[in-house]
Phi, psi and omega in degrees: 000148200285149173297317182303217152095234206303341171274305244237296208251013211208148326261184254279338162305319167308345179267322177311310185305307195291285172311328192282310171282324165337275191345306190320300197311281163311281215061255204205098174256144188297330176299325165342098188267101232249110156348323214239006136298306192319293171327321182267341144292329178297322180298303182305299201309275182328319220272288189269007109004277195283353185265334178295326219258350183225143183235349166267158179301324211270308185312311179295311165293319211269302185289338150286003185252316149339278199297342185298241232310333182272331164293352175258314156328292212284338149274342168269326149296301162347283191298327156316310175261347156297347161267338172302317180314325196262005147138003162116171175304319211272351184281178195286284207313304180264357158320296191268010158291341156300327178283322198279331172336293162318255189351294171327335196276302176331156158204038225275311210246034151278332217266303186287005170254023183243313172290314172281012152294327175296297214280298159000282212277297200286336162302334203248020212035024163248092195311326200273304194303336149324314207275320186307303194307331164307303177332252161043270174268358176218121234242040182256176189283132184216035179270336207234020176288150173265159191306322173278332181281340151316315188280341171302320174344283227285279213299283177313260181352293187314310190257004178274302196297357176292312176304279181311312223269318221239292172296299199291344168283355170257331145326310182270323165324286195311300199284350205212341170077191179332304202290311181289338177287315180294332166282344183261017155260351147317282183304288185316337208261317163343310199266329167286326209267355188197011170277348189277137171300026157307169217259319187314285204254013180320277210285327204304316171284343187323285216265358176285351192258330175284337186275343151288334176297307198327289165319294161323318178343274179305313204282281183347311201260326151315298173329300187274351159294327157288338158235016133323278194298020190230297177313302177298331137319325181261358187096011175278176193282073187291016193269312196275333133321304154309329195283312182316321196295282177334291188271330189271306224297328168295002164229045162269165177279344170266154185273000195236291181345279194338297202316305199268348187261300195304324179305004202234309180297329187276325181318295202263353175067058182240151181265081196268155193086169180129192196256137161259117185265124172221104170073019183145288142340103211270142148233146158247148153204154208311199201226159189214136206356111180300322179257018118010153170267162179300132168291169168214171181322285182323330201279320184307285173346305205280320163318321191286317199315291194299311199292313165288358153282314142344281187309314198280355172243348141318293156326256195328322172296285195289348163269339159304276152350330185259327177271313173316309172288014164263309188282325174308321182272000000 
């Protein structure tokens, strides 16, 4: 192996590093051919078939429980035997298809030009374009949001996408290198797409939704620890995070999302939650730190802020981590 090689791509943290600053560098340019289209055609092709083809619940769970495992096998293998093909993680070829892999995974600096795109439009008042931009990221209904419930959006996206977009994938990096990140971006892509309560995927979606809770777990409850300690680096208050994390974050409806949103709400002394339109349909959920202020535009700001302080002790945590367990073995 060439030394620049081996200086460059070796070991395996150098490659989490390398896909990390891509990410920075790029973000998700449309010429780009991204995994997780892939992934999302592949899903569409299966997905109506087996739900026409099973008509009892139990059966429509059993055939969604199917396509989960084999599309989340089937990307992580994929991605296993193209590097095996190209000589393993540890060869020039298949390193760096691990790296470009990895990137793909990333979603760090997609997520903050999607978010301060929200803060723009709506800091300068113009409320209708805000609202598009908001679209974007957050996957409630947003023609008729009011200015402050934009910025909750933006502010709720921001700190759920921290967990999805950024930790847990660098997370699944650190522990598995390319093959555990393309699967658990299996699962995330899995849980929009066939994860949702709708009448349509209630049984169909069962186990694509427990096994994103599942995955999520830890990267979640990390998240908020990671922009706790990322808030408090910029001078917010992690006392008043914490306290938020402790009492509110178990009582959002996801087992996971509430963790990085009450931290990112007790953080800006902001009021998150509250009632959401998905197609129509009113979810009410509870308020994250309640007394709190209404968000605004500048909060959208101060969130990307925190979130991308985040990324980077994140990064660092999991490449620590990766290099201990390199010396261990």
């Amino acid at each position: 192996m060439q030394p620049w090689a081996e200086m460059l791509l070796f070991p395996a943290w150098k490659q989490v590093l390398w896909a990390f600053l891509l990410d920075l560098c790029l973000g998700d340019p449309r010429w780009f051919p991204h995994p997780v289209v892939g992934l999302g055609r592949v899903i569409s092709a299966l997905e109506r078939p087996l739900w026409e083809a099973s008509a009892r619940p139990l059966v429509r769970q059993v055939a969604g429980a199917a396509l989960t495992v084999g599309v989340v096998g089937g990307a992580g293998l994929a991605a296993w035997g193209l590097i095996a093909v190209l000589g393993g993680p540890g060869s020039v070829a298949g390193g760096t298809l691990s790296v470009i892999l990895l990137y793909t995974a990333l979603a760090a600096r997609s997520l903050d030009d999607h978010v301060r795109a929200v803060a723009r439009p709506l800091g300068a008042g113009d409320l209708d374009a805000a609202r598009r931009a908001v679209s974007l990221v957050a996957g409630r209904d947003t023609e008729q949001l009011s200015e402050g419930e934009v910025a909750r959006a933006a502010v709720e996206s921001a700190a759920e996408n921290a967990s999805d977009g950024i930790i847990a994938p660098l997370f699944y990096a650190c522990l598995g290198g390319a093959p555990l990140a393309m699967a658990y971006k299996a699962v995330n892509t899995l849980d929009s797409m066939i994860g949702h309560r709708s009448d349509r995927y209630l049984h169909f979606g069962m186990v694509a939704a427990k096994l994103d809770d599942l995955w999520n777990y830890v990267p979640a409850r990390l998240t908020a620890i990671l922009l706790t300690a990322a808030g408090w680096m910029l001078g917010y208050p992690c006392a008043r995070a914490r306290r938020a994390i402790t009492r509110d974050a178990r009582r959002h409806p996801s087992p996971n999302a509430g963790y990085p949103e009450s931290a990112m709400a007790g953080l800006l002394g902001i009021r998150l939650g509250g009632t959401n339109y998905y197609q129509g349909e009113p979810s009410s959920r509870p308020h994250l730190w309640e007394e709190g202020t209404i968000p605004g535009a500048a909060h959208i700001q101060q969130a990307a802020a925190v979130v991308r302080r985040s990324a980077w002790l994140g990064l660092g945590v999991g490449m620590l981590l990766n290099w201990a367990g390199t010396m261990l073995r």
